[in-house]
GUVEXMAR-51212 format. One record per residue (C-alpha): residue number from 1; x, y, z. Coordinates in steps of 0.02 Angstrom, whole numbers, plus 50000, padded with zeros to 5 digits. Layout:
+-----+-------+-------+-------+
!   i !     u !     v !     w !
+-----+-------+-------+-------+
! NUM !     X !     Y !     Z !
...
+-----+-------+-------+-------+
END
This chain:
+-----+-------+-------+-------+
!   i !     u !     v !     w !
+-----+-------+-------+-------+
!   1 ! 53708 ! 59163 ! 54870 !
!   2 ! 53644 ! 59036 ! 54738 !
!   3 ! 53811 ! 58989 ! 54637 !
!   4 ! 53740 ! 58871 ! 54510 !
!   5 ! 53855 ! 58901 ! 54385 !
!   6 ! 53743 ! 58920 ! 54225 !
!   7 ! 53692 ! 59082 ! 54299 !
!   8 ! 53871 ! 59172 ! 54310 !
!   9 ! 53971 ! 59075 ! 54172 !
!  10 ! 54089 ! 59179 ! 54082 !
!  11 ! 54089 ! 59316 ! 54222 !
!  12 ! 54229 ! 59417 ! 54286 !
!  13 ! 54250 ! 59290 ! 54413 !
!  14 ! 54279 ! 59152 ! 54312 !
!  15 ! 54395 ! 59254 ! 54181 !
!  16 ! 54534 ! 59289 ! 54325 !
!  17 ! 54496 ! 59099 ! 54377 !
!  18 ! 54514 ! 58999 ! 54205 !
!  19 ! 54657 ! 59124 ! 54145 !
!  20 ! 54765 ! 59077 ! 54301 !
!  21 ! 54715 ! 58887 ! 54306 !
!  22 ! 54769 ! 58889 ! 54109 !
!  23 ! 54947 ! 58944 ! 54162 !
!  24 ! 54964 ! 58817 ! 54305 !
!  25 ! 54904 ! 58693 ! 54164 !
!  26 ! 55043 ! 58755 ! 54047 !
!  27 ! 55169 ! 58757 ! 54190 !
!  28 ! 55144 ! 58570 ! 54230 !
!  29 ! 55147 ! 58520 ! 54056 !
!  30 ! 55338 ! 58580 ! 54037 !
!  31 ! 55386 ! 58434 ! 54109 !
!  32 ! 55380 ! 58264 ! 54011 !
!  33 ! 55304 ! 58163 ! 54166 !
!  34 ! 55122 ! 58149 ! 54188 !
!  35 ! 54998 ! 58228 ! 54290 !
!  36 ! 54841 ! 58235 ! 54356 !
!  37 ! 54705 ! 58364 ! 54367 !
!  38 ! 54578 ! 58356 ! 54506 !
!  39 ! 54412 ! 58442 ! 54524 !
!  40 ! 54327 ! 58437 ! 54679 !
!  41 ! 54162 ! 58518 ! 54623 !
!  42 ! 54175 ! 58495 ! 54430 !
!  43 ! 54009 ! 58565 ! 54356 !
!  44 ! 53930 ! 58531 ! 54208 !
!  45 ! 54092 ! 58564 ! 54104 !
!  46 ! 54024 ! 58672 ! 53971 !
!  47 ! 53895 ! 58812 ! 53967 !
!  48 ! 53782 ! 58876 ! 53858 !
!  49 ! 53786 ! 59061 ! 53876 !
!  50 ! 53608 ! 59056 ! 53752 !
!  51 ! 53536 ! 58972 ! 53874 !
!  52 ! 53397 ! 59036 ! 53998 !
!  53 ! 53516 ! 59049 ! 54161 !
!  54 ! 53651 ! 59149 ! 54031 !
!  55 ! 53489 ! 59240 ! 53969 !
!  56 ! 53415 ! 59287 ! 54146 !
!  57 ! 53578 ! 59342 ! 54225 !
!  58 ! 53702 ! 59379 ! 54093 !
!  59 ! 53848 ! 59417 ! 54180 !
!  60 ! 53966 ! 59346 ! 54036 !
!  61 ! 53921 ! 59512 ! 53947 !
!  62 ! 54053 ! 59584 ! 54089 !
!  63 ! 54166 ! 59461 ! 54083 !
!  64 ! 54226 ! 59359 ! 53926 !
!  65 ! 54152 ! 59452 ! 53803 !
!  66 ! 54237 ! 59638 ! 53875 !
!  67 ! 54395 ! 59533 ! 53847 !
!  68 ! 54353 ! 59470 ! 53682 !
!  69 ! 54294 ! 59630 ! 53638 !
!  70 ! 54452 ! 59708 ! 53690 !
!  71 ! 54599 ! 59789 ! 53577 !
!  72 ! 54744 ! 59664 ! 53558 !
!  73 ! 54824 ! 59646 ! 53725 !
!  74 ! 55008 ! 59710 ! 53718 !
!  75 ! 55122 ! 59548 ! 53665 !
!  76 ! 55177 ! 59462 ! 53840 !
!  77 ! 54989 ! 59473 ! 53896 !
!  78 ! 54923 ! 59411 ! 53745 !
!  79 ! 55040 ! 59255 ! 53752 !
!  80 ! 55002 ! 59233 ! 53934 !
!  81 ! 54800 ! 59223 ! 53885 !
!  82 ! 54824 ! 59118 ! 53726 !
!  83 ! 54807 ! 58951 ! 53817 !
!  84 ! 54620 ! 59020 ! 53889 !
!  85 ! 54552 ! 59102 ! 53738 !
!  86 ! 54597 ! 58938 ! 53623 !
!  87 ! 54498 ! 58860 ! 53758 !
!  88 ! 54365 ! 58975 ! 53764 !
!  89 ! 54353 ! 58942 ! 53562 !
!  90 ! 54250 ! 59068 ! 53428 !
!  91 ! 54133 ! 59200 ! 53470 !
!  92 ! 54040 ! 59240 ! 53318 !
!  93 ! 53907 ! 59342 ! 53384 !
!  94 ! 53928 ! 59488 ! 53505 !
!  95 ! 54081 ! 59419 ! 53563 !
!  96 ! 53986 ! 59269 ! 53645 !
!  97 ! 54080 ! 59135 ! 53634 !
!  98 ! 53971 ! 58966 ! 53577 !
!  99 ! 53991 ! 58896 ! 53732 !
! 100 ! 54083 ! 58936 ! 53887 !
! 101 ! 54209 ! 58808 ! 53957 !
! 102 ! 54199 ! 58751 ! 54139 !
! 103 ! 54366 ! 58718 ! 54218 !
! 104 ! 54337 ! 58531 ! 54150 !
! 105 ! 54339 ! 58574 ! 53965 !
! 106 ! 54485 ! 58700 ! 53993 !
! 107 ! 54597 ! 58586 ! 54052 !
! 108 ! 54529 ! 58429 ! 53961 !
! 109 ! 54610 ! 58553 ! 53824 !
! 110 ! 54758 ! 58587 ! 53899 !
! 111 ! 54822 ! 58419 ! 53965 !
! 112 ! 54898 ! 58281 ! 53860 !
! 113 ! 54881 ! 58111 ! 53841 !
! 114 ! 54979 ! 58025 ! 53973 !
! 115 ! 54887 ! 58147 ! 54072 !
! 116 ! 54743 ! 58097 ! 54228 !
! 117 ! 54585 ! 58188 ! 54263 !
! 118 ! 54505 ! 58166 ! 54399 !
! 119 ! 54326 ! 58260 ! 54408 !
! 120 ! 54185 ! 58246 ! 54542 !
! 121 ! 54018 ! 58315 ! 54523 !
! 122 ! 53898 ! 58283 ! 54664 !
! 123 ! 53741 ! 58332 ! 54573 !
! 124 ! 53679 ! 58213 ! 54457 !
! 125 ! 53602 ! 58343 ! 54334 !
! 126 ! 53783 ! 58434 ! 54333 !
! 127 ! 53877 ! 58277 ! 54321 !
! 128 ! 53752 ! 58195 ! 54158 !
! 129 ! 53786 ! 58391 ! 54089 !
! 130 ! 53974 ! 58363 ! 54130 !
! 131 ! 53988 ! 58169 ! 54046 !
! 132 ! 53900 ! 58236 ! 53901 !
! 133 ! 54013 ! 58389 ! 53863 !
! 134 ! 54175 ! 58312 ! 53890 !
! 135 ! 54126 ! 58150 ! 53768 !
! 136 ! 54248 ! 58010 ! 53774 !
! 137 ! 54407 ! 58029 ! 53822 !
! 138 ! 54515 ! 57876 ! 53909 !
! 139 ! 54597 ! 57999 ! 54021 !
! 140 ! 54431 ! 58054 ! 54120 !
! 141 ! 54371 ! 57974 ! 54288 !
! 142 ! 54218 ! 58071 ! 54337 !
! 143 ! 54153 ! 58031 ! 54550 !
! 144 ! 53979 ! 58085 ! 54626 !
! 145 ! 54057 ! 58111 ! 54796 !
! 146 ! 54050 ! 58278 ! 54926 !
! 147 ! 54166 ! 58349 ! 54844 !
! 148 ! 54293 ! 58355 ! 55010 !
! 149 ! 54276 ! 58163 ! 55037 !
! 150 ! 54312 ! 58150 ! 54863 !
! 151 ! 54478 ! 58258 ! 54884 !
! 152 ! 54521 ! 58144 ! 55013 !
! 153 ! 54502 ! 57983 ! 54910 !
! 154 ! 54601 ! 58055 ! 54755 !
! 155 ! 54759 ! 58126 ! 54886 !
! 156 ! 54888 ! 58062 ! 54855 !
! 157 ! 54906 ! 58057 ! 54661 !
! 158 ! 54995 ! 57897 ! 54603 !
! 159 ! 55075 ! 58022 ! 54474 !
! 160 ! 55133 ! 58144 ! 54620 !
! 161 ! 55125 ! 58278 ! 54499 !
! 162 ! 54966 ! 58401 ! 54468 !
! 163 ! 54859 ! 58516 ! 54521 !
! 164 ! 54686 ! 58521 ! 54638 !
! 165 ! 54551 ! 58643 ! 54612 !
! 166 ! 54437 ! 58684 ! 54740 !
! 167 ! 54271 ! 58790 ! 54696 !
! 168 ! 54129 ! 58756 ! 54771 !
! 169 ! 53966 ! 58848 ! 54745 !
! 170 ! 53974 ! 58928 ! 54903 !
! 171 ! 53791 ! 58884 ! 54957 !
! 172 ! 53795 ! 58803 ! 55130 !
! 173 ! 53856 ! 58882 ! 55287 !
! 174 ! 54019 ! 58839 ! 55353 !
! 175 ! 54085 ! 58815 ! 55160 !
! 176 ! 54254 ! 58901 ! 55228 !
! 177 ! 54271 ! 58800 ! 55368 !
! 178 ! 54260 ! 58652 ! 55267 !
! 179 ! 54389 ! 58712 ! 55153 !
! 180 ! 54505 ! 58738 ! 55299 !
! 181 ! 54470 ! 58544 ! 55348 !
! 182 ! 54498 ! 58468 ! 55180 !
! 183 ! 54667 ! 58575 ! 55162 !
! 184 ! 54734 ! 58509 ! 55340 !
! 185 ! 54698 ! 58342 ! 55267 !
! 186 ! 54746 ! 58374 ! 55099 !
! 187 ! 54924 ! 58437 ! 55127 !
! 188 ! 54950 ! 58295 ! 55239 !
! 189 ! 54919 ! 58170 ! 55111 !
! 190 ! 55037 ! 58258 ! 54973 !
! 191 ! 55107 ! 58418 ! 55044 !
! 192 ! 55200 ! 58464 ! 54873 !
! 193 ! 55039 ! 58462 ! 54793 !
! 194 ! 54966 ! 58642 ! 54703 !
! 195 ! 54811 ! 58667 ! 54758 !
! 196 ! 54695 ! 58818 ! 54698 !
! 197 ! 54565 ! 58884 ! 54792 !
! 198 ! 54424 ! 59005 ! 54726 !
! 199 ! 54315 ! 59087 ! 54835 !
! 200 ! 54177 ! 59265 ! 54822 !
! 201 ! 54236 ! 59377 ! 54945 !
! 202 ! 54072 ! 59457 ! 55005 !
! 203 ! 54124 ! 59499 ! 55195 !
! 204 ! 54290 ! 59570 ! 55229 !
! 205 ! 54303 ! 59515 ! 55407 !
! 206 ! 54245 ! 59318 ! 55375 !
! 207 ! 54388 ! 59316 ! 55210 !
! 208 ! 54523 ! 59389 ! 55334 !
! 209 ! 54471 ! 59250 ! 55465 !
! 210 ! 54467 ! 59123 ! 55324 !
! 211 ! 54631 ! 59180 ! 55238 !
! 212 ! 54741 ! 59173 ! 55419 !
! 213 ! 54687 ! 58974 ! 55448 !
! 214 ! 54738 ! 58943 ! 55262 !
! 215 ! 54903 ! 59036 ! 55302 !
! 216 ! 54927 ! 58918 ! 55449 !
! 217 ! 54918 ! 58780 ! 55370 !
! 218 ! 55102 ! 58772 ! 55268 !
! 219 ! 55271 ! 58841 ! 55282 !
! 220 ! 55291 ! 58896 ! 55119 !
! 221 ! 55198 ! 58939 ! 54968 !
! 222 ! 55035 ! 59011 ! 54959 !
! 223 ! 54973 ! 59164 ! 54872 !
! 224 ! 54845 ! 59261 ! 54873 !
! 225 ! 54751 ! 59336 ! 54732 !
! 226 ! 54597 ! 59456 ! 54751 !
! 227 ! 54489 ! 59549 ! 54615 !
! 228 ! 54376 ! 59684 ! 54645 !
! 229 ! 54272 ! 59748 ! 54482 !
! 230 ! 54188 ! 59890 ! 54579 !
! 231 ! 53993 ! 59935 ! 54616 !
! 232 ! 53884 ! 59873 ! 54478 !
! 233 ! 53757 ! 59981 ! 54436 !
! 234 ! 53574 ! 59932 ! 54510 !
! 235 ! 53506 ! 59835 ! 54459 !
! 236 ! 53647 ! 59727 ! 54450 !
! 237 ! 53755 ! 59589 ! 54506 !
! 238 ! 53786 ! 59598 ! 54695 !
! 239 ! 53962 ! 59498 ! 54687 !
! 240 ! 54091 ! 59611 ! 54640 !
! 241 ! 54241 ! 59527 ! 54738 !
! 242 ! 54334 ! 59362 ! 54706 !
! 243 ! 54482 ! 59293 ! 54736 !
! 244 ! 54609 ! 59157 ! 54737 !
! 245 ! 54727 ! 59052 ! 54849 !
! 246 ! 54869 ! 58954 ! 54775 !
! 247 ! 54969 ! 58839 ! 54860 !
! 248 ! 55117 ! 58793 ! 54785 !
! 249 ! 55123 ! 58883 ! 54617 !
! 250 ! 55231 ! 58817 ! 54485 !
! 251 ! 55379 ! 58922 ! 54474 !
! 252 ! 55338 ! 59099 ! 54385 !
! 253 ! 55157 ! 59064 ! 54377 !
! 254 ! 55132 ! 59209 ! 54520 !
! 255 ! 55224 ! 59328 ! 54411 !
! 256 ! 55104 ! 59283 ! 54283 !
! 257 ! 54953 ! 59301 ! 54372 !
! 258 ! 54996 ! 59480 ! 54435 !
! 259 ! 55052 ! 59519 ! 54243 !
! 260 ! 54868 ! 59459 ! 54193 !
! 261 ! 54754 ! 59531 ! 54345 !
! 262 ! 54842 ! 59709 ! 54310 !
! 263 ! 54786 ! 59712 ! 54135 !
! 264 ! 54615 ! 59614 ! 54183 !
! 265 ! 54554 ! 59728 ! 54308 !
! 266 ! 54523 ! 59892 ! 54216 !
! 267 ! 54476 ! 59812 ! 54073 !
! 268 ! 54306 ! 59694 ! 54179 !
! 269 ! 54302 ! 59863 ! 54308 !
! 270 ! 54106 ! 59900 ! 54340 !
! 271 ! 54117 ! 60058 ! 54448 !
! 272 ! 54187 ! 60132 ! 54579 !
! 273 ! 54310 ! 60040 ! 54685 !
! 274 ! 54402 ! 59928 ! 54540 !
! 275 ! 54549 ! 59858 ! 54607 !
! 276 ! 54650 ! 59709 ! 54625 !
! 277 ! 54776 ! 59623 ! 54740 !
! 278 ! 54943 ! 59503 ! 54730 !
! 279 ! 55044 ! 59447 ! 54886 !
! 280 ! 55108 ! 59284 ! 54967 !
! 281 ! 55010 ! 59232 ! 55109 !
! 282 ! 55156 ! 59129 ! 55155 !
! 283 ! 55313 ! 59173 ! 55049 !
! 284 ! 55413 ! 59053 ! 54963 !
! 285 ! 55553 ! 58977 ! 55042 !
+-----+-------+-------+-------+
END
């Protein structure tokens, strides 16, 4: 599957994704102490959903704009998705937003000023896109690295507070097994850390497989959030399955997500089969 991100910004993927990172965002900044966001495979930060890629595949039309399209949200929810739609910004024609923030420019947005973040974009054409939407900003150090070598140069945070967000495009084999590998690294290097993993769940079999090492790797902590939107009619998008891992969620940010994903789901459903899931891989302790 070609992930290049131009091509499915704004989707239903990426509403589930940016709404949850936006309340582990919010959940860090309660405390006075710094932290600092890292971004393992950062993109090109902001997207223009005019563009040809938007154009040729618009899959936003599913995604951010059924939400922005939507009747107000009952009060809690509508709180809960404040911090993503501010970041998401106007959408003054057919509920397409101007642009559509990568995780960058969401939580460039939603971090404050004694704040780190720590992006790496391998691909030079992504990471000149990336430089040029975020603009200047002190608080940015932007790598070129593999994006798991650069996770484990960034481990442990001098801060020792933040988050890590993993989500890669998904286009070479063995992405999983990677993942597993950085993670067994990772949590050695700052076990306390929250790390967020997004990933398309296309085979069933190869997520359960995937999903068991990732439970095997800590004694506490890690949830597990999956979204299906149902059959798209043909022709149409062939993903229709995504999903989450979360080690280490701040505290209530799991009742949060489940809060959000049962008022997402019917709302980005496609067909048949709509349906979402909440559980702890490995409950808290």
């Amino acid at each position: 599957m070609n992930y290049r991100h131009g091509f499915h910004a704004g989707n239903f993927a990426d509403v589930v994704k940016h709404a949850t990172l936006a309340r582990v965002l919010v959940a860090l900044a309660q405390k006075d102490a710094a932290f600092r966001y890292i971004d393992t495979h950062a993109g090109a930060g902001r997207y223009d959903l005019a563009s040809e890629r938007s154009q040729r595949s618009p899959e936003w039309r599913d995604g951010i704009a059924r939400l922005l399209a939507a009747q107000p949200a009952p009060p809690s929810v509508a709180a809960l998705l404040r911090p993503y739609l501010e970041s998401v910004g106007p959408a003054p024609t057919d509920h397409r937003p101007v642009s559509y923030p990568g995780s960058p420019a969401i939580a460039q947005r939603l971090t404050r000023p004694q704040d780190v973040l720590a992006l790496n974009e391998k691909h030079p054409e992504e990471r000149e896109a990336l430089e040029g939407a975020l603009g200047a900003d002190r608080r940015l150090r932007i790598g070129a690295l593999d994006g798991y070598v650069a996770l484990g140069a960034l481990l442990p945070p001098k801060e020792r507070r933040g988050l890590v967000l993993i989500d890669p495009p998904f286009e070479a084999i063995g992405e999983h097994g990677r993942i597993v590998d950085a993670m067994r690294g990772a949590l050695r290097k700052w076990p306390q850390g929250c790390y967020v993993i997004w990933r398309p769940i296309k085979d069933r079999a190869e997520d359960s497989t995937f999903l068991t090492e990732l439970k095997g790797l800590a004694r506490a902590n890690v949830a597990n959030v999956e979204q299906d939107v149902g059959r798209a009619p043909a022709p149409g998008p062939a993903l229709r399955r995504a999903g989450l891992v979360i080690f280490n969620p701040p505290y209530r940010v799991f009742d949060e997500i489940v809060e959000l994903i049962a008022y997402l789901t019917p709302l980005l459903a496609r067909g048949d089969g709509a349906g979402f899931q909440c559980d702890w891989l490995v409950p808290p302790a």
